[in-house]
Structures are given as C-alpha cells and as structure tokens.
N, C-alpha and C positions, 0 to 999 in steps of 0.2 A: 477190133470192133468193125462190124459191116455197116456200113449204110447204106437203105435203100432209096431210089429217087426215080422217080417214071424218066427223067429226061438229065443225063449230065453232059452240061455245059460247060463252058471255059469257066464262065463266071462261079458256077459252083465247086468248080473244084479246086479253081485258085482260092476261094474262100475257106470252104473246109482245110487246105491244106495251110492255111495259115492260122487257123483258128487250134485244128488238132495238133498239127505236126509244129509249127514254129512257136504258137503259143503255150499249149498243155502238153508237148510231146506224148504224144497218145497215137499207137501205130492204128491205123484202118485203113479199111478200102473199101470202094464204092461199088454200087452195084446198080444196073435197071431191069435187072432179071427178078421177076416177083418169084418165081420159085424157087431160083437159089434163094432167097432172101428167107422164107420161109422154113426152107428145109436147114437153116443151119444156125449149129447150137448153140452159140458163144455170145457175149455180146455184140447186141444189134439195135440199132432205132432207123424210125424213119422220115423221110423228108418229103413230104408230098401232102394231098389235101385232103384224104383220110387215113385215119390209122388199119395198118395191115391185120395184127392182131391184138396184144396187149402188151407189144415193145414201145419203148420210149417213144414217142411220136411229137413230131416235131411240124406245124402247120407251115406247108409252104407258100407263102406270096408271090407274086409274079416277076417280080426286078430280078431274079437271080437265072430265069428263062426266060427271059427279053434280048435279043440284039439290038437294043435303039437307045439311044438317049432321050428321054423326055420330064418334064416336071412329073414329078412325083409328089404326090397325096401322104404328108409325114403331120403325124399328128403325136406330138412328145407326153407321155402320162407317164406313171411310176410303178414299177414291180421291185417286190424287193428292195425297198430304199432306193434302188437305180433309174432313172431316165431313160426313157423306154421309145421304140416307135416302129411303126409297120407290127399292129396287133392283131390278131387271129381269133380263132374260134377256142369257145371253153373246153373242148377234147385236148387243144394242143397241150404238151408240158410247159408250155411258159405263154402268156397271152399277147407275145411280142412274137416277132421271127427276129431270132438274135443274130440268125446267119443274113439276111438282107440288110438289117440295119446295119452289120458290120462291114457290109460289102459299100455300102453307099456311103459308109463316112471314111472306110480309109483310101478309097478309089479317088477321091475330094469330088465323088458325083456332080454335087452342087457347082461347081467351079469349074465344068463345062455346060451348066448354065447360061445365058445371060445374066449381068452382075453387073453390079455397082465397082468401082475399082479408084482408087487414092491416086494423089498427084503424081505417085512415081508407078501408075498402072500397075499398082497390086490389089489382090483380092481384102477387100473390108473383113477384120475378125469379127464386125460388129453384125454382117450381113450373114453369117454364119449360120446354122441352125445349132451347134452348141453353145457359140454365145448367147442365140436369143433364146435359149431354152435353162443357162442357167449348167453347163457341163462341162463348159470347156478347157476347167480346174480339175476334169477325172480324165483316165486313161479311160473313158466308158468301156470300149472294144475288149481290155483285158478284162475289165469287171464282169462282163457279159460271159466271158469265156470261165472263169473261175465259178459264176452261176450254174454252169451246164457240167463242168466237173462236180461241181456239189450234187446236181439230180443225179447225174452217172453213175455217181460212187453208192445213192441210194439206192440203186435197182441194181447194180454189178460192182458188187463189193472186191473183186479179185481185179478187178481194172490196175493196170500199171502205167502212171503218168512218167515221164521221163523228168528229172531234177533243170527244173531250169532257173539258174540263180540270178538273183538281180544282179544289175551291174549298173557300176557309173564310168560315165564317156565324158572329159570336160575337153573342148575344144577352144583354140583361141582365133580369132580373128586380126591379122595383119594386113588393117587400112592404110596405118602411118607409122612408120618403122623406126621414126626420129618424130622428134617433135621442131627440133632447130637444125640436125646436124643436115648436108648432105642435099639442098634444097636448089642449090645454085644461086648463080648473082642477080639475078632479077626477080627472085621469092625471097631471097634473103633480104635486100631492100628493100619491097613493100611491104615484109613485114616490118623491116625497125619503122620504115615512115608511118605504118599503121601505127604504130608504140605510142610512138613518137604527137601523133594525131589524140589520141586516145589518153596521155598523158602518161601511160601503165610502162613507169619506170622499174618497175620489178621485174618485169618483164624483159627490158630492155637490158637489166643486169643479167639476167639469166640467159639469156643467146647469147651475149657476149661472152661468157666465161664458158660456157659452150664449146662457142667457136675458136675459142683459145684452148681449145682441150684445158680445161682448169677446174671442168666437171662434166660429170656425164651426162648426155642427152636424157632427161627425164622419161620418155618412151622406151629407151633401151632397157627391158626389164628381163630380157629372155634368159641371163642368168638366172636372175629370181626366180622363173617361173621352173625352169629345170629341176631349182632345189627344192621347190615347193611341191612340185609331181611326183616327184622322186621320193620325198619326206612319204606321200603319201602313198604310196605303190599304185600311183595311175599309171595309164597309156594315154597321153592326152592325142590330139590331131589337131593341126597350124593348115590355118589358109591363109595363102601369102597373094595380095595384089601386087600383080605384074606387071600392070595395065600400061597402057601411053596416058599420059597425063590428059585429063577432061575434068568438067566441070563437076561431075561425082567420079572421079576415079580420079583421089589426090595424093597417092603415096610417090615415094619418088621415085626417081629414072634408075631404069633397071642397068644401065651403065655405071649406077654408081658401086664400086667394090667394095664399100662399107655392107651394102645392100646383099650385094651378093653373096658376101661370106657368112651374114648373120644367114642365111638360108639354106648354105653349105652346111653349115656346123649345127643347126637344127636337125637338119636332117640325118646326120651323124645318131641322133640321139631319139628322136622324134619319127609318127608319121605326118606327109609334106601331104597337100592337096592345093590345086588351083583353089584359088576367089575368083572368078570367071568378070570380070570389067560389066559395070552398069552399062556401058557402050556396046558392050557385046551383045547386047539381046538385039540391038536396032542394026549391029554391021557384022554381022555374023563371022566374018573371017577373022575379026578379031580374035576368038576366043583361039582358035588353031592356034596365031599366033601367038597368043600368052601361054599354051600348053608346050610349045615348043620352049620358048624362053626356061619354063620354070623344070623343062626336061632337061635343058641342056645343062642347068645350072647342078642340080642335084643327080644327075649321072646316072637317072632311071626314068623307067614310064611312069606318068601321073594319070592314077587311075580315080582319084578322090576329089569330090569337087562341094564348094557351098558358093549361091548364088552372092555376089555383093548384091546390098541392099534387101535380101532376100528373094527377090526379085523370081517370081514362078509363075508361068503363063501354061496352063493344061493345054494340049498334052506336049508343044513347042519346047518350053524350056528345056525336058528329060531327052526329048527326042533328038534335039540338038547335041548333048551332053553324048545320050548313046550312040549318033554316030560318030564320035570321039572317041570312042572306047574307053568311056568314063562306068565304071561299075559299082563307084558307089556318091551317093548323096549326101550330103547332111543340110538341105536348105527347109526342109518338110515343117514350118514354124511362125509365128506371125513380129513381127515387127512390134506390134503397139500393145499385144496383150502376152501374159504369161500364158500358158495352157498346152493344150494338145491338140493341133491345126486337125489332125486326121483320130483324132481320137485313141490315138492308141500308143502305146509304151515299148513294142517293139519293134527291133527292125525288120522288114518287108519289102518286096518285089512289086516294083511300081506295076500296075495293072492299066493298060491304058486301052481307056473304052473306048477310042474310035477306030480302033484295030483289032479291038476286042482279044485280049490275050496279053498275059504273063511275059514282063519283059525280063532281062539277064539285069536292069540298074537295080540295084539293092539302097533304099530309102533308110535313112537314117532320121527320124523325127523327133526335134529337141523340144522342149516347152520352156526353158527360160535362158535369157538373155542381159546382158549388164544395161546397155542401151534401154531396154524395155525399162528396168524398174528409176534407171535416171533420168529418162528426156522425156518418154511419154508419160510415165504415173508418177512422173517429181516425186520419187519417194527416197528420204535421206537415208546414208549407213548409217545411219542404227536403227531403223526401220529394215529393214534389206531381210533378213534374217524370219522376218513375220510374213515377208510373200515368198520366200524359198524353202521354206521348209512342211508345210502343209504338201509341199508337190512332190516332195522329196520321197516322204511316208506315203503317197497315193503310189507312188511305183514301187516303192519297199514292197509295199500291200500284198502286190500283184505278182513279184518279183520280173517286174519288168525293167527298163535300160533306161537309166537317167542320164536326158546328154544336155550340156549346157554351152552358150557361147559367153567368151569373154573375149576384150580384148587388151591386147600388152600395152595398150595408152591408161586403160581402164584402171592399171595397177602403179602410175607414176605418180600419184599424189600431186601431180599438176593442176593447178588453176581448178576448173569444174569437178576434176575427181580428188579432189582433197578429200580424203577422209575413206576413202574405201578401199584401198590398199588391203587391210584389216578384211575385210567385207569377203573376199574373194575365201580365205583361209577358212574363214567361220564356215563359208559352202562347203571348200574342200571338207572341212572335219565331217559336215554333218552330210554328209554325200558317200563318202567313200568306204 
C-alpha cells in the first residue's frame, strides 16, 4: 500500500510503521510526491488535509508535523463504540485522526508535560487522559488499528495483513528472595524483637524452623514457578534486585551464595533482566554497578530491564537505561491501576520527543500486576479472577501481548498473600 503525505516526518513515520508494519503487518511505503501518488495503481490512501481523489483519505492534524512539545487541545467522544480524540473534518474516513491520537498516547506525550506526581515521584494514572476519559481497560491504539483494517479491507479487498498472534509474557519480580533465610544478624534480630514486640508468635515459630533448615523459606517458590511455566509452555522473564540495601531496596546482600545460586540456576532455565534499585534513579552509578553484579553472576550481558517501584521519569529513565545498552523494557505500566499506561498491547520502540526520533530500546507494556489488585484495590483471591480476565479477552480481541508482573513472595501463602497461591494458576490457565 502507498501512502501519501505532503510532509514525512520522524513522527509520522515512526507511527505509521508501528501501526502498519508491528501492529497489522501490512507492507507500505510512504510517499510526498503527489504524482507518483496518483499515477499508481494499487492500494493507496492519503494523509493530509484534502483528499487527492477518491482514495481512502485520512484528515491530517498538526501534532504528527510539529517538532515542539506543547499542551495539546484533546477532546475524548465516541466512533465506533471506541474513545476517540484529535477529530477532523466529515470528508475524513474516520472523524478522529487515529494516527495522531496513536502517536500521543504511546510516546506518553502527556508525561513530558507538567504533572502532578506520587510520593515515590511517579506519574498519577488518575491524571491520565485514559483514566479520566474512561479507556484505560482497552489497548485503545490496537482497537484503532483493527478499525482502519476493517475500512481497508472494504475499499481493497486483496490487502494482505501479515498473522500476528496473540501472545502471553508473565514476568516475575524478585524484591525479596527469602522471606527469613539469608538476612544476617542484625535484621534477623529486629525481626524476632519485632515478633517478639507484636506478640506474632507464629511468626516467631516459623523463622526459627527456617533457620534451622526444618522448612523451607516460604519466598523460595522458584521451583514452583518453573513447574508451573513449564506446565504451561510460557517463556516467562525474572527481574532480580541486586541493589545495596536502602530504605526501598530491601532484598538481600548480593554476597549472599543462597542468592546467587538461586539466579544461576534461573537463569539456566529462564530469561534474567536487572530491577534497576529505587536509588538508582537519584545516584545514577548505581545502576552500572548492579548491571555488573547481576553480569557477572549469570555469565552474560543483561540487556533487559524493569524499573523497581516502576519508577519512570520521561524521557531520563530510558535514556539512562540506553546508555547501558539496555534493549529492552518491561517497566511501561502503573502501579495503582490495572490497564494500559501507553494504550496499547504491543511491543514498541520508545520514541522520544525531545530528540525527536526512534530509539533502538524496545518497550514492553504490561497492564496487570499482583501488588495492584492487593495493596492498592484490596481486592480478595477469589475476587482476582473478575479484574484479570476482562483484560485478558481485550488483548485476545486484538491479538496483541499480554504481559503481567508477579512476584515469587506473591506465591508463598505467607501472612498477607494467604490464599493466592491458587490465584496466579487461574491467570496462567486463562492467559496462555
């Protein structure tokens, strides 16, 4: 397919090539020559602010030929049962430009902004424009994308979309690698006096028999989780905190050989990626040094990475990350709500507006989280199941990548996570 556009820009072509090419695999090329564009026979539309002749025409807005960042005038109504914004004139094929609005939610536009930002200086979901509009439960961007295949197909029926199958990515998160074992002698006694203070003599049984090797570390679940991947023929991906111990970065000392082996032998089986340390966004040489550690341990380059805390500052965190030669992400996601931070269900090449251009990190964007549905929306396992699976079928839809975080404390039926053990398997089944 050709497309025509009086002016291509970085921003339109990184869009189109993720909307055609990584979304609908659908081969085209661009063009600003009005007469090639005219003399040729095949399927054609165009992008601009009138239609050339009687090809698909597509009303172009101004944000996608702009080099600036600035507030943008976004006003959300409905096409097609979907959430719509940046609307056009009634010649266009759709009264939205689906290529702008796509470009401004997965770029996170908003969020080089000025913003409101949470106690651990992260971006609000609530400040959002898909949460205040009521979206942020759709991959909208694929939905968008699947709308412009439907007209396509009606005006060039011989169009060839390339098979692009859903997939599920489950990912886990390694905060706390033990829950008792491996802590040393000065956390191992504030805990028991904390017990001890607190009265939580079950508790106090359970370290101790621990520490006696007389049972296993309730966190230790990494066998389970092997079997359980396995059971289900995923590829899952392990981010392991490395960190020096701080007041948010509490796993234990990378000295300890309990630690290190469990990271060896994952990785035997498993792909490894840093947890890049909460510290690390304020002392930057941090993170080198935790990519080193967790290089030397697993006997490779770590090229995969997700923020602790999720922790992502536009366009600093990625920037950080790539001069690391970090190539791929998975931090693209909100802490407090379920949904689609960037709107969309597949993976993508961070774009980053203040350099204007397509970078080489490749974004991985998850929409749910174990932490989200138990600390921020109290919601019990056997509730679990009624906010995981509505999201599940929204990327089925589309056949886009469902990636989820869990973590291996999440799965010990300890204390807070009583009862979800169960919880995690019901995702796997209805995920995979």
């Amino acid at each position: 397919m050709l497309i025509y556009t009086p002016k291509i820009t970085s921003r339109l072509r990184f869009i189109f090539e993720l909307i055609f090419d990584d979304i609908l695999g659908l081969d085209f090329n661009i063009t600003d020559d009005l007469e090639e564009f005219i003399q040729f026979n095949d399927a054609k539309i165009s992008y601009c602010q009138e239609q050339v002749y009687d090809e698909p025409f597509f009303y172009a807005t101004t944000l996608l030929f702009e080099n600036e960042i600035k507030e943008q005038e976004v006003s959300v109504f409905e096409c097609e049962g979907a959430k719509c914004f940046f609307s056009t004139n009634q010649s266009s094929t759709f009264p939205f430009d689906p290529f702008a609005a796509s470009f401004y939610l997965v770029t996170r536009y908003e969020e080089y902004l000025p913003q409101i930002r949470d106690q651990y200086d992260r971006f609000f979901a609530k400040e959002g424009i898909a949460f205040k509009n009521g979206f942020l439960d759709k991959p909208i961007v694929n939905i968008w994308a699947q709308m412009l295949k439907k007209r396509l197909l009606e005006s060039y029926t011989d169009l060839k979309f390339a098979d692009r199958p859903y997939k599920f990515i489950p990912t886990i998160d390694v905060d706390y690698t033990f829950a008792f074992l491996e802590k040393g002698v000065m956390r191992t006694l504030g805990s028991y006096a904390k017990s001890i203070m607190d009265l939580d003599f079950n508790d106090l049984k359970e370290r101790t028999k621990v520490l006696l090797h007389k049972k296993q570390d309730p966190y230790d679940t990494f066998d389970y989780l092997l079997e359980l991947h396995q059971k289900y023929e995923l590829d899952p991906v392990y981010f392991f905190l490395v960190a020096d111990y701080d007041v948010n970065d509490k796993n234990i000392s990378i000295h300890s050989r309990k630690f290190r082996n469990i990271i060896k032998s994952m990785a035997d089986y498993v792909k490894v990626g840093i947890h890049p340390s909460f510290a690390s966004n304020y002392q930057h040489h941090k993170l080198q040094k935790e990519l080193n550690r967790l290089s030397t341990i697993i006997k490779r380059d770590v090229t995969t990475s997700r923020q602790h805390f999720l922790k992502i500052t536009f366009p600093d965190t990625y920037r950080r990350l790539m001069d690391l030669d970090i190539i791929e992400d998975y931090s693209l996601g909100y802490a407090t709500d379920p949904g689609f931070r960037a709107s969309i269900c597949t993976p993508f090449y961070y774009y980053d507006l203040d350099i204007e251009g397509k970078t080489n990190l490749k974004l991985f964007p998850f929409c749910l989280m174990d932490a989200t549905l138990k600390y921020y929306m109290n919601v019990r396992p056997n509730e679990a199941v009624d906010h995981f699976k509505p999201l599940i079928e929204e990327v089925k839809k589309v056949n886009g990548t469902f990636i989820t975080i869990w973590h291996n404390d999440a799965l010990s039926e300890h204390k807070v996570w009583s009862g979800w053990k169960c919880v995690y398997e019901e995702l796997l089944k209805a995920a995979a």
